[in-house]
Backbone as CSV, one residue per row, in Angstrom:
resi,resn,N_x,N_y,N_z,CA_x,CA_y,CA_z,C_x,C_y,C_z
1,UNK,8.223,3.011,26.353,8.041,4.185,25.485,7.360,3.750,24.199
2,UNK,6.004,4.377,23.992,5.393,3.987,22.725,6.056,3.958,21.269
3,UNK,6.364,3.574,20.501,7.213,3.510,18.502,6.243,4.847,18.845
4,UNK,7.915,5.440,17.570,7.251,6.962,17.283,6.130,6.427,15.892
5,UNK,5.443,7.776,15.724,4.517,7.760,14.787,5.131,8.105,13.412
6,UNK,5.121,6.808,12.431,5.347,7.214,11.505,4.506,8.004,10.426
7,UNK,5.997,8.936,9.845,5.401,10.514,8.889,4.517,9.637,7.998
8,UNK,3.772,10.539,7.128,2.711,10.245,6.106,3.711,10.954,4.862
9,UNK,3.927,9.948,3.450,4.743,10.195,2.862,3.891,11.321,2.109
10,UNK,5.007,12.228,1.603,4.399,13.425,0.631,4.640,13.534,-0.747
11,UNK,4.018,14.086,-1.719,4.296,14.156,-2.784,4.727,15.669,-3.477
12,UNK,5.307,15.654,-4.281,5.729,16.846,-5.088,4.447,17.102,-6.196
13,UNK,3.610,18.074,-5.643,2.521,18.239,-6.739,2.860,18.187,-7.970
14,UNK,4.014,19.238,-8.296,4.619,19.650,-9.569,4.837,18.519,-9.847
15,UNK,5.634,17.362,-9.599,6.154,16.651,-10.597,5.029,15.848,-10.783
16,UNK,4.204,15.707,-9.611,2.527,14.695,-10.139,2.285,15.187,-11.128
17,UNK,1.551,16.082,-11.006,1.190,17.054,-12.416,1.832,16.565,-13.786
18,UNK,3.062,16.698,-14.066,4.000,16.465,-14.599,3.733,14.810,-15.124
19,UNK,4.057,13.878,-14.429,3.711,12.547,-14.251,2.586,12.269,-15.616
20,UNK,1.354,12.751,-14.352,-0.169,12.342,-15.116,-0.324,12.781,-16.543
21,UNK,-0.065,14.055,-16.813,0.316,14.565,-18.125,1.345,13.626,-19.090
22,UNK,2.431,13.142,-18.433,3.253,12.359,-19.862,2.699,11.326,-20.147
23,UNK,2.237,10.607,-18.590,1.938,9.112,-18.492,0.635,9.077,-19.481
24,UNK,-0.221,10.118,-19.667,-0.952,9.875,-20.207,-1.059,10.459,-21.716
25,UNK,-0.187,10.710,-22.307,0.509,11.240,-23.442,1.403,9.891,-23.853
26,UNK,1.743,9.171,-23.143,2.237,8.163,-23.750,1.460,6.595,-24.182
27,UNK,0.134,6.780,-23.508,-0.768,5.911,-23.855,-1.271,6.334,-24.883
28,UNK,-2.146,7.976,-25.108,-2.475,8.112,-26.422,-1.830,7.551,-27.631
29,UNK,-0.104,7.876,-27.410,0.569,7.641,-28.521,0.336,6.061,-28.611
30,UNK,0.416,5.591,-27.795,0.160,3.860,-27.974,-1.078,3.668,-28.523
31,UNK,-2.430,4.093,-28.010,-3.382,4.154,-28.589,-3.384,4.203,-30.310
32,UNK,-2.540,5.324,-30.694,-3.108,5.379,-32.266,-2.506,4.385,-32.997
33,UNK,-1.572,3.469,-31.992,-0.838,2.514,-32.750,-1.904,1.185,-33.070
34,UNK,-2.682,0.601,-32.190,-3.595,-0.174,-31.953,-3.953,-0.286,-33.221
35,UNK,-4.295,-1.638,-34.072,-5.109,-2.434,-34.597,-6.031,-2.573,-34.685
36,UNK,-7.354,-2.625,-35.654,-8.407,-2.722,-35.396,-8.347,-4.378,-34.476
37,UNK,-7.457,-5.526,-35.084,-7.499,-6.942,-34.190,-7.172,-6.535,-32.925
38,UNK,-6.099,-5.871,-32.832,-5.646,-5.465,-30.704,-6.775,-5.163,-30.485
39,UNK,-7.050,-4.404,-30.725,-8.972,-3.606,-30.504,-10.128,-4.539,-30.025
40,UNK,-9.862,-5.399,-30.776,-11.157,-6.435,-30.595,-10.498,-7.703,-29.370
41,UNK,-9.475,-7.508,-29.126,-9.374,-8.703,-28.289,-9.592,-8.247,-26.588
42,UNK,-9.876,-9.796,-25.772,-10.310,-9.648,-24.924,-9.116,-9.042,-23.966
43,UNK,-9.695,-7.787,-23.229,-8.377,-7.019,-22.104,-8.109,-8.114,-20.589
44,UNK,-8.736,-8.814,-20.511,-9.087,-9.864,-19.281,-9.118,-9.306,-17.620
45,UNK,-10.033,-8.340,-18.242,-10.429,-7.413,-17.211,-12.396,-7.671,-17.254
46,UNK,-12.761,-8.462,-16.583,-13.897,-9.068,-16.938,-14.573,-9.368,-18.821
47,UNK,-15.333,-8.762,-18.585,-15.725,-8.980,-20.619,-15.049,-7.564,-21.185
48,UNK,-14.572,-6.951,-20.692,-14.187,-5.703,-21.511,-12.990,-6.147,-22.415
49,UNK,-13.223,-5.063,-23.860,-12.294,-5.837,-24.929,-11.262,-4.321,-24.631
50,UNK,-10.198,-4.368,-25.312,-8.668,-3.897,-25.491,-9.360,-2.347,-26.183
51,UNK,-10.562,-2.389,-26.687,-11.375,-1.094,-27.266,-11.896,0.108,-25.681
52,UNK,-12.095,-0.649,-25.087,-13.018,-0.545,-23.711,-12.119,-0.270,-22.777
53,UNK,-10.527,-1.122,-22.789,-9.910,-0.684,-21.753,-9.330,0.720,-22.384
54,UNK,-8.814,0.552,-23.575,-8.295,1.995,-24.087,-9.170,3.000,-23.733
55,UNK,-10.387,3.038,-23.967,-11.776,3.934,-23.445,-11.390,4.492,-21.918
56,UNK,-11.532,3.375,-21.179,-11.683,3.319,-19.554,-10.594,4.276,-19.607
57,UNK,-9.008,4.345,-20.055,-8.175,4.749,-19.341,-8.169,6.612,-19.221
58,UNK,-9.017,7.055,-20.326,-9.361,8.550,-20.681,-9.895,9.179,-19.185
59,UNK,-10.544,8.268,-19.016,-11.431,8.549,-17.674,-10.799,8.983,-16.710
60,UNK,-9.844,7.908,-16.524,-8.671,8.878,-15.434,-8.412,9.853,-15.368
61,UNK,-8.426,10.411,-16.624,-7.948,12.221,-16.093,-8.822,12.814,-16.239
62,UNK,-9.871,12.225,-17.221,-11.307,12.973,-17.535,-11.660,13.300,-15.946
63,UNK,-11.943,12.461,-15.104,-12.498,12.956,-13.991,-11.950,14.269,-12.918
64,UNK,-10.311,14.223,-13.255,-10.135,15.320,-12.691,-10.785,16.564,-13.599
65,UNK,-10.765,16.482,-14.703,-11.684,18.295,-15.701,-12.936,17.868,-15.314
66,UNK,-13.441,17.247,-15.230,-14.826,16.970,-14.532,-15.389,17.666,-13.451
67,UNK,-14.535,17.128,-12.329,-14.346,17.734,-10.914,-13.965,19.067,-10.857
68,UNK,-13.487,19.260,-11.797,-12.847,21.051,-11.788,-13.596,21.787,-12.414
69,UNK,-14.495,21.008,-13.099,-16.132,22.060,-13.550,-16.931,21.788,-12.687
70,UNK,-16.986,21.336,-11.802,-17.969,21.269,-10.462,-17.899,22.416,-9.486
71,UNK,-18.864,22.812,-8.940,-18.737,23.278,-7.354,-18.048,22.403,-6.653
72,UNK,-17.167,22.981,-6.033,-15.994,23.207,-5.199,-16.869,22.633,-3.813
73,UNK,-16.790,21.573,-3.094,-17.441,20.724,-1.942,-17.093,21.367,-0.566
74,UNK,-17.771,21.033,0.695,-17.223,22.381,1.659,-16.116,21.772,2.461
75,UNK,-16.259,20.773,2.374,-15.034,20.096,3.091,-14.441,18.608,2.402
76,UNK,-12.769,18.298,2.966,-12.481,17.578,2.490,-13.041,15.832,3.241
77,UNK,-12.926,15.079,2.300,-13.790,13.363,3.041,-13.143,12.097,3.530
78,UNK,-12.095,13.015,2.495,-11.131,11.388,1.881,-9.717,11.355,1.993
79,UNK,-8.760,11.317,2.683,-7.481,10.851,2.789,-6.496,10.899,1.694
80,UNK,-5.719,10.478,0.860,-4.745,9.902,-0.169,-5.130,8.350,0.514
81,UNK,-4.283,8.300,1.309,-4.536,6.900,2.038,-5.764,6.203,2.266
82,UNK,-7.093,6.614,2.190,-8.190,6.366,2.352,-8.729,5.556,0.932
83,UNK,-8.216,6.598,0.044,-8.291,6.171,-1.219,-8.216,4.709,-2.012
84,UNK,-7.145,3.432,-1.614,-6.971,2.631,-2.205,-8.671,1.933,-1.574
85,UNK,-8.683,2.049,-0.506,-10.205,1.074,0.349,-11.181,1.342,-0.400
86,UNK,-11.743,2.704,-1.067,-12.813,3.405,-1.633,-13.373,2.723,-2.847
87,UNK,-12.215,2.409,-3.653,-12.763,2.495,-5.198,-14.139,1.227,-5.136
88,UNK,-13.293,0.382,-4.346,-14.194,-1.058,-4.863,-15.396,-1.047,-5.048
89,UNK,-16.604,0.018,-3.895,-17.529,-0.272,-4.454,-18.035,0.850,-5.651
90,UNK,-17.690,1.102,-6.265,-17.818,1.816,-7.630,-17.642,0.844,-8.567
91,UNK,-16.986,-0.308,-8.729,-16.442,-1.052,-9.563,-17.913,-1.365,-10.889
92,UNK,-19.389,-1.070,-10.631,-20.221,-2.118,-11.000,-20.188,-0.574,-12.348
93,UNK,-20.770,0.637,-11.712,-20.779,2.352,-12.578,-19.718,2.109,-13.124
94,UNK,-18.445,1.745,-12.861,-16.916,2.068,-13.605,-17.284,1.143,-14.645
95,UNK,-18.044,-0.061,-14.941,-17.960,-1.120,-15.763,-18.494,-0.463,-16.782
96,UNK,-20.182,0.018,-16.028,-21.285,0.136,-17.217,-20.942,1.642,-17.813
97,UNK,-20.251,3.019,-17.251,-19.957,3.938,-17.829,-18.714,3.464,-18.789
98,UNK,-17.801,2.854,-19.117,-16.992,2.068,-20.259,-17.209,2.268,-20.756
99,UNK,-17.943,1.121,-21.184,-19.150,0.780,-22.337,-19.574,1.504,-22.994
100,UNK,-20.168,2.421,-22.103,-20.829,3.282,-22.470,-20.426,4.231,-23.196
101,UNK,-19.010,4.666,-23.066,-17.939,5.762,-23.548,-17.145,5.012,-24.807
102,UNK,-16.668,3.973,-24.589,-16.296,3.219,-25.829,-17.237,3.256,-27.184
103,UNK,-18.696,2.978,-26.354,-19.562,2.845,-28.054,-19.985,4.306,-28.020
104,UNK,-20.204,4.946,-27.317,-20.156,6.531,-27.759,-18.773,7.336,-28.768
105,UNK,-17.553,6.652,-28.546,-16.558,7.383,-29.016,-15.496,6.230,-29.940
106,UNK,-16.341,5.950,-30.865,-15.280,5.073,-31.613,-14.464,5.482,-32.747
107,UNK,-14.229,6.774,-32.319,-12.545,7.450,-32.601,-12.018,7.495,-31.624
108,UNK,-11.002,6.889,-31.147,-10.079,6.723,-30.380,-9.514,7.925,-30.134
109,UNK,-8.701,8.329,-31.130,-7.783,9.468,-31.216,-8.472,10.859,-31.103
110,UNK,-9.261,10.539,-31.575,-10.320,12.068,-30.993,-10.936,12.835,-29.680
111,UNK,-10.967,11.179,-29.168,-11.128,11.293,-28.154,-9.962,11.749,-27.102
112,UNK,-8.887,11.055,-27.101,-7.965,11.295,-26.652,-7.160,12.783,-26.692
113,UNK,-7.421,13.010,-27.741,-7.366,14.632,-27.884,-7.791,15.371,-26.862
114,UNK,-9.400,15.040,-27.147,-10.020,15.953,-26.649,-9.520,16.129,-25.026
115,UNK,-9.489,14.706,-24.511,-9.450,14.822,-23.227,-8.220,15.512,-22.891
116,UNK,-6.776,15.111,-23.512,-6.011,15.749,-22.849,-5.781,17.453,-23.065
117,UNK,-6.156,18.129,-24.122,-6.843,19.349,-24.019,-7.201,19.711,-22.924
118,UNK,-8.387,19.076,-22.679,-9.193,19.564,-21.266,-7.979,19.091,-20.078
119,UNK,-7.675,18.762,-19.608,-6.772,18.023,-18.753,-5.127,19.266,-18.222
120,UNK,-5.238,19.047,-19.625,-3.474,19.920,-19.994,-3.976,21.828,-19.552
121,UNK,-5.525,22.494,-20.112,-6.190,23.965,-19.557,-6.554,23.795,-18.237
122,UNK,-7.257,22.720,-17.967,-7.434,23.011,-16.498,-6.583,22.964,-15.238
123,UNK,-5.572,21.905,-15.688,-4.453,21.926,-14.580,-3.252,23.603,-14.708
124,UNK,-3.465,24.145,-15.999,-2.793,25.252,-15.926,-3.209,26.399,-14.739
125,UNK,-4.299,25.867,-14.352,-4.846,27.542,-13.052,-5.665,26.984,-12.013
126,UNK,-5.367,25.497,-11.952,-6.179,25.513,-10.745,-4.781,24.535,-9.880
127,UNK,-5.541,25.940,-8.473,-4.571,25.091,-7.199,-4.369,23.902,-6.416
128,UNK,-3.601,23.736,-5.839,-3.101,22.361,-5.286,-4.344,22.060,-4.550
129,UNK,-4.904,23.080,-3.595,-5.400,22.877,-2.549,-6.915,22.780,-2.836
130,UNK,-7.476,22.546,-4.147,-9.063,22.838,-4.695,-9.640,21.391,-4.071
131,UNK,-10.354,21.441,-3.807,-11.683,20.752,-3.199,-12.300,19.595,-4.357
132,UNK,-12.027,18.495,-4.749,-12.991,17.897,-6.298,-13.566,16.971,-5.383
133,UNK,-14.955,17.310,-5.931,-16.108,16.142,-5.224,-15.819,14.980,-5.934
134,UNK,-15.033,14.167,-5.751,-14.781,12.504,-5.868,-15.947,11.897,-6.574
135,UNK,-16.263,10.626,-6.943,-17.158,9.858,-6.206,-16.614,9.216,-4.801
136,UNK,-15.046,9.165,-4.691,-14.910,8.152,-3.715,-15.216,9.174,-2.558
137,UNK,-15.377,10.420,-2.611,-14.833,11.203,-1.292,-14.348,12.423,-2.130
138,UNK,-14.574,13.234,-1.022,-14.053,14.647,-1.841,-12.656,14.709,-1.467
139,UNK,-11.429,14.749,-2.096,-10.053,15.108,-1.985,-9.479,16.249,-2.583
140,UNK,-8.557,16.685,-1.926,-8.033,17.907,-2.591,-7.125,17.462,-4.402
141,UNK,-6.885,18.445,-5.015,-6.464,18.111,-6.250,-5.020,17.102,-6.279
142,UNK,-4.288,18.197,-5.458,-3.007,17.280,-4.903,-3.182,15.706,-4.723
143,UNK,-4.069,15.388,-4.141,-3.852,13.712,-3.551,-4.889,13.438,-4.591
144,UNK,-5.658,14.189,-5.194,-6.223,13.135,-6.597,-5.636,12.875,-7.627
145,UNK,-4.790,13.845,-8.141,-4.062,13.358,-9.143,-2.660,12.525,-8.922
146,UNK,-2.725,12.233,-7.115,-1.598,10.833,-6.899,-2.177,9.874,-7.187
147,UNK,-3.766,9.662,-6.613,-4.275,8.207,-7.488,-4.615,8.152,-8.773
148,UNK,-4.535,9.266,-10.093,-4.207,9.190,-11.321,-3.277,8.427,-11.774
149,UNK,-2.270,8.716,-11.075,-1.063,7.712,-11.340,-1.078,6.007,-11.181
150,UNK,-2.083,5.990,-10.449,-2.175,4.413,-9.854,-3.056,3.881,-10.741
151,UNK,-4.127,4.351,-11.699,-5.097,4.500,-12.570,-4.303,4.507,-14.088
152,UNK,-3.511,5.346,-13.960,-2.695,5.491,-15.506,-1.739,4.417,-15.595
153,UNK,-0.866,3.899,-14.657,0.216,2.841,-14.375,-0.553,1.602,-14.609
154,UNK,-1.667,1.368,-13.740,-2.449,-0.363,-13.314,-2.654,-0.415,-14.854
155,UNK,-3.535,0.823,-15.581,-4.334,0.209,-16.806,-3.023,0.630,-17.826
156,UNK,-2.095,0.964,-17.844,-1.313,1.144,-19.307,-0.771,-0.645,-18.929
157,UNK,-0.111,-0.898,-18.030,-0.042,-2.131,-17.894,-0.991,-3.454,-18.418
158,UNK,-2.264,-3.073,-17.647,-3.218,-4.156,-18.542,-3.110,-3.932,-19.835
159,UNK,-3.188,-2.844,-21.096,-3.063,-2.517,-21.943,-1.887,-3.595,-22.610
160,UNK,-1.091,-3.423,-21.685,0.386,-3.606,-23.106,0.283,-5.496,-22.687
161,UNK,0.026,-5.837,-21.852,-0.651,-7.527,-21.383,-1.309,-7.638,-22.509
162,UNK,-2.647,-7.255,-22.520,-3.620,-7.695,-23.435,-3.233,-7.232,-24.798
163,UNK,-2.856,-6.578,-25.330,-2.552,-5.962,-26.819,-1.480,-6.636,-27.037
164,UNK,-0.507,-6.486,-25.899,0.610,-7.077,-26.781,1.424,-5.469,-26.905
165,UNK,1.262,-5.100,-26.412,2.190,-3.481,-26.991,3.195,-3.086,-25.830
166,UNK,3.815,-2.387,-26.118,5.003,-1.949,-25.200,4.780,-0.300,-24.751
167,UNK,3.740,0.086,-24.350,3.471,1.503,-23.390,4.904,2.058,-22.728
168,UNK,5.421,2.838,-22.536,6.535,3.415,-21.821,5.637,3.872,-20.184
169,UNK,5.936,3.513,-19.377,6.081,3.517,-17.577,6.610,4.974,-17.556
170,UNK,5.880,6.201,-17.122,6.547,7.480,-16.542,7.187,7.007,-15.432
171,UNK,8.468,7.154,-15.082,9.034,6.867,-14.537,8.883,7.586,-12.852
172,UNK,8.160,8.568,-13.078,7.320,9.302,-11.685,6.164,8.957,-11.535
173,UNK,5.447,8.595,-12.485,3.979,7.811,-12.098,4.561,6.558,-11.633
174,UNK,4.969,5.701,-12.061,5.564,4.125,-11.743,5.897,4.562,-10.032
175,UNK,6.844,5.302,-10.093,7.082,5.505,-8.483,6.067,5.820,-7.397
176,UNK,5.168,6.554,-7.944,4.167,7.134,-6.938,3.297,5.867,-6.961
177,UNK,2.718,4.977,-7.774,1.718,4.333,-8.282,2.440,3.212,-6.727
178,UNK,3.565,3.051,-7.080,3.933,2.067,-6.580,4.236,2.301,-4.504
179,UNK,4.307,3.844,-4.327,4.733,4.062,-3.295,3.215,3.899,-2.623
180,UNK,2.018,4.763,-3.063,0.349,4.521,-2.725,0.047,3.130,-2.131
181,UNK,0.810,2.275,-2.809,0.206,0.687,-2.781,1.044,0.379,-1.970
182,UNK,2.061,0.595,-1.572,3.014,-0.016,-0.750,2.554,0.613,0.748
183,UNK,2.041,2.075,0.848,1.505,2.852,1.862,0.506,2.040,2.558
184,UNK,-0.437,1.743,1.414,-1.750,1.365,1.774,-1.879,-0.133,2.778
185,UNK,-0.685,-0.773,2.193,-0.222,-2.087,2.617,-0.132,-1.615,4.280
186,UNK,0.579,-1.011,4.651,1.246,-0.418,5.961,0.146,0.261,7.028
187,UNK,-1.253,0.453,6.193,-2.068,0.728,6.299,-3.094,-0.354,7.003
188,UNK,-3.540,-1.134,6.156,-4.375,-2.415,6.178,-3.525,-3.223,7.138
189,UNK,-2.017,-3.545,7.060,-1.783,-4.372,8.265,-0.414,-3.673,9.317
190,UNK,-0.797,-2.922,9.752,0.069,-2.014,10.631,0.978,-2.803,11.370
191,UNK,2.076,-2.222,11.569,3.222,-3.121,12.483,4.379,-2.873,12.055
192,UNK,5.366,-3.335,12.502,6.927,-3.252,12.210,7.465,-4.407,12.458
193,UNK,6.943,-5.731,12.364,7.655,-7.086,11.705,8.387,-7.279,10.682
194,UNK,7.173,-6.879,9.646,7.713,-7.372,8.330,8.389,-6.133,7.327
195,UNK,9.539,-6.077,6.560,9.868,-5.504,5.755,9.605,-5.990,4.241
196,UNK,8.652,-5.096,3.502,8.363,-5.147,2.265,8.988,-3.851,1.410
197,UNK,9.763,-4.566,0.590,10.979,-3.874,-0.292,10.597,-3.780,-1.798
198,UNK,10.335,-2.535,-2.245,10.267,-2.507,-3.724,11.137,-1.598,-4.748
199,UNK,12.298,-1.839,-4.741,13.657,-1.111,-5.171,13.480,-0.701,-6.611
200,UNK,13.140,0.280,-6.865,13.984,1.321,-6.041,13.361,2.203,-5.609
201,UNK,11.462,2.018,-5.182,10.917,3.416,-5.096,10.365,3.118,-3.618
202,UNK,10.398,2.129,-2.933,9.414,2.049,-1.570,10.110,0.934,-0.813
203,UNK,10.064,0.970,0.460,10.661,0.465,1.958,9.080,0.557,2.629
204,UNK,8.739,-0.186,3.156,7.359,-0.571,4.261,7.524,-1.270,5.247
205,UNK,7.064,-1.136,6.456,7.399,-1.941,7.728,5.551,-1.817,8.167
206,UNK,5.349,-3.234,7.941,4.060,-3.534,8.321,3.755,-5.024,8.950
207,UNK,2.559,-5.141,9.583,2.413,-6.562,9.947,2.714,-6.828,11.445
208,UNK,1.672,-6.890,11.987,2.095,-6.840,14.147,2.744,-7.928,14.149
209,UNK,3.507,-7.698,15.240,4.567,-8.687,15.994,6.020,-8.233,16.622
210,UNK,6.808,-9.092,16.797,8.130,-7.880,17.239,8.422,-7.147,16.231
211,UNK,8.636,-5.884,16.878,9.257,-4.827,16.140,11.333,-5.091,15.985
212,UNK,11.159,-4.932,14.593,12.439,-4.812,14.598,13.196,-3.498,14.789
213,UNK,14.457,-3.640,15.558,15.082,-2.694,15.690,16.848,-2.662,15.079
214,UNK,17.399,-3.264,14.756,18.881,-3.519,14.007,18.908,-4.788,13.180
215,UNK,19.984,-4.460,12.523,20.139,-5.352,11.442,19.333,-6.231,10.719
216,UNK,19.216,-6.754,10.218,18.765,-7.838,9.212,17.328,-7.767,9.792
217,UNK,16.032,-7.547,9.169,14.818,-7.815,9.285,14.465,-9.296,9.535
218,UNK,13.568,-10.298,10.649,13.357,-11.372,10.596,12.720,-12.109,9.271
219,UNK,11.674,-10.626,8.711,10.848,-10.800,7.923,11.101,-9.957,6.789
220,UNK,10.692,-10.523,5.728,11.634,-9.505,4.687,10.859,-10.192,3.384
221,UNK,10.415,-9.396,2.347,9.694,-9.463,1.100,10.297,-8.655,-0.330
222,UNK,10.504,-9.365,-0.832,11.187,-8.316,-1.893,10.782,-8.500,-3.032
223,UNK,10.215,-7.079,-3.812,9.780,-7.906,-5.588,10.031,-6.453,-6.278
224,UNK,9.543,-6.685,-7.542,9.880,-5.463,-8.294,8.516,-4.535,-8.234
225,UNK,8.754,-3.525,-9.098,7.420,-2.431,-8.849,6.387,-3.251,-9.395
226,UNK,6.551,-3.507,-11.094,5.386,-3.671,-11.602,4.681,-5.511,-11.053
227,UNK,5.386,-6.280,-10.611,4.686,-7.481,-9.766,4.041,-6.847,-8.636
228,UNK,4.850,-5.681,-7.662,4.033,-5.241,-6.601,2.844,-4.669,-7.386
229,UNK,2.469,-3.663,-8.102,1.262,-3.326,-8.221,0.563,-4.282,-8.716
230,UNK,0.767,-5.808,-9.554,0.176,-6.113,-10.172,-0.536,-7.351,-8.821
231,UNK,-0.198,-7.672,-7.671,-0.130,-8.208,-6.479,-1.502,-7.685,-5.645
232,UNK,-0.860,-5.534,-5.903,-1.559,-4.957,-4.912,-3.049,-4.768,-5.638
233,UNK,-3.260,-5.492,-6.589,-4.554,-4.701,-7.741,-5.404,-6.008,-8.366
234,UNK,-4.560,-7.390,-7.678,-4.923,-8.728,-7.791,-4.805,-8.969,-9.703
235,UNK,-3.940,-8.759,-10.039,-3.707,-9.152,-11.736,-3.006,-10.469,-11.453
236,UNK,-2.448,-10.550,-10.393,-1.410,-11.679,-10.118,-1.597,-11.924,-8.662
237,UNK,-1.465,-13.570,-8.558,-1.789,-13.845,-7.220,-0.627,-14.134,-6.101
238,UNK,-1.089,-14.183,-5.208,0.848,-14.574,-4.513,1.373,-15.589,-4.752
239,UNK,0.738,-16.578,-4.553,1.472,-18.015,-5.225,2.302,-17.776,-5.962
240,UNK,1.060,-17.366,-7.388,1.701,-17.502,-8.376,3.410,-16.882,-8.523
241,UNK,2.728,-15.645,-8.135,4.639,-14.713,-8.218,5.407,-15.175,-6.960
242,UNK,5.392,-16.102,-6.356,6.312,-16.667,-5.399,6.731,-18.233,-6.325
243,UNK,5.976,-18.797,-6.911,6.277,-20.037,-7.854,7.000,-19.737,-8.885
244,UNK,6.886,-18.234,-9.642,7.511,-17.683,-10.933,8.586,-17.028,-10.360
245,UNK,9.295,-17.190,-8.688,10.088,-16.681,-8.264,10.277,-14.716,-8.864
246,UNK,8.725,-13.902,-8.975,8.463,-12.591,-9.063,8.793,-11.796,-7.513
247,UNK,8.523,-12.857,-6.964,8.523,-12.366,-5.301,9.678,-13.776,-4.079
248,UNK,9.958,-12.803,-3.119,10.965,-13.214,-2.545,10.514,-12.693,-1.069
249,UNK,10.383,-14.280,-0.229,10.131,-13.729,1.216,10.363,-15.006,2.139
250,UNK,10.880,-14.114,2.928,11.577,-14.727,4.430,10.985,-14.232,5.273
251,UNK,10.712,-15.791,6.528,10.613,-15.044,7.961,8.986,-15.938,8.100
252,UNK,8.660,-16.075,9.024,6.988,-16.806,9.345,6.081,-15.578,9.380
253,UNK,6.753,-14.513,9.427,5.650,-13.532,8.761,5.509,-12.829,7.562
254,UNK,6.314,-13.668,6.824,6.703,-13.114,5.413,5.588,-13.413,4.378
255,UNK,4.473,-13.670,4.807,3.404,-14.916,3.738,2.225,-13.175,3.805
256,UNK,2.712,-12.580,2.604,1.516,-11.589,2.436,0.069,-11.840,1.547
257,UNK,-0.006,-13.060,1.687,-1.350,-13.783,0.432,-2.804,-13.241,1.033
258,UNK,-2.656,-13.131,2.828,-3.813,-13.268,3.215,-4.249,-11.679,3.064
259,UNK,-3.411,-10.922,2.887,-3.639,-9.442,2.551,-4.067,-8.699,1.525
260,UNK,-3.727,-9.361,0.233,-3.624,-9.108,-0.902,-4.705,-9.698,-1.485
261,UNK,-5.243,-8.890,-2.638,-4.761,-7.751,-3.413,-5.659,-6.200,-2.042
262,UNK,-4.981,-5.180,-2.177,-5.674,-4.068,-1.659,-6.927,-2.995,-2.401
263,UNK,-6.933,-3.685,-3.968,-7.755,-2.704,-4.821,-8.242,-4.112,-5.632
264,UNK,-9.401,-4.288,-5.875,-10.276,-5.197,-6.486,-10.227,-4.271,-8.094
């Protein structure tokens, strides 16, 4: 008898919504705290400085009011799940539009305004089910503003690394950010060997070989959220968070290095 097919996890629009809005209300506020020195130092996100990543992170939601002043695309392209594979090759436009927005807008706080304005009117009337032409793919609003979260989480993180600042984690973005990446994992190496554990928001059974069926997993991985995303997004390598004892794994199929990271 074939393994049943496992469900495709779902999200609560409302509380996404919800999420992307604080998560990104709580970076502004971090933002106006910034230093002109935090400002100038390097984010170690290629040459971009701590000015540039603060910039970059607007973008995240900028693109959903973007997409929602667009014509509406005729069909959908792109998955939720499809999503983590996509971004990479955009990475070279994501660099040089920065830049570009940083030395265009060197009021911070103005900027930030502005955007969440736009952000905070347009999500008031438009439906779950709207059509936004991506670059990665056209997705419905629903599953774009789940990878907002993965966008607002990865970079408030680089943020408070490189600055030095302490950002507050929405505690529903952190979860979703973290459940996407754990999906995607299950995705890229399909199977029911290995159990990858990220307590308290995600359980994954991935990786061919025997399937487990009772007790104790052969294979078993365990770390916290923010090492998993920082794993799944390559900020941190496996070694390393298996040497800094960040990560914890048993079993001859427990070695997830050759997988990782899933988002460049």
């Amino acid at each position: 008898m074939p393994p049943a097919r496992k469900r495709t996890r779902t999200y609560d629009p409302a509380k996404i919504r919800v999420a992307v809005l604080a998560q990104f209300g709580n970076v502004r506020r971090g933002v106006h705290t910034l230093t002109e020195e935090q400002l100038a130092r390097p984010a170690r996100l290629g040459d971009w400085s701590v000015r540039e990543l603060a910039a970059h992170l607007t973008m995240a939601v900028e693109t959903v009011s973007r997409n929602l002043d667009r014509p509406e695309p005729g069909a959908k392209e792109l998955t939720l799940l499809e999503w983590p594979f996509a971004t990479a090759a955009r990475a070279v436009d994501i660099a040089d539009g920065t830049r570009e927005l940083a030395r265009d807008n060197p009021d911070l706080d103005a900027l930030y305004a502005r955007v969440e304005q736009r952000i905070t009117e347009r999500l008031a009337t438009a439906p779950d089910d709207r059509l936004l032409a991506a670059r990665t793919g056209a997705m419905t609003l629903a599953d774009y503003l789940v990878t907002r979260t993965v966008e607002l989480v990865v970079h408030t993180d680089d943020l408070n690394r490189a600055a030095g600042t302490d950002i507050p984690l929405d505690r529903q973005a952190l979860a979703a950010c973290t459940r996407l990446l754990a999906d995607a994992l299950a995705v890229k190496a399909p199977g029911a060997s290995t159990e990858v554990r990220i307590p308290p928001y995600a359980v994954v059974q991935c990786v061919e070989g025997p399937r487990h069926t009772r007790g104790t997993p052969p294979n078993v991985v365990e770390t916290d959220p923010l090492t998993w995303i920082r794993l799944a997004t390559g900020r941190t390598e496996w070694k390393t968070a298996l040497d800094e004892a960040k990560v914890s794994a048993s079993g001859e199929r427990a070695d997830l290095g050759g997988l990782l990271p899933l988002m460049g």
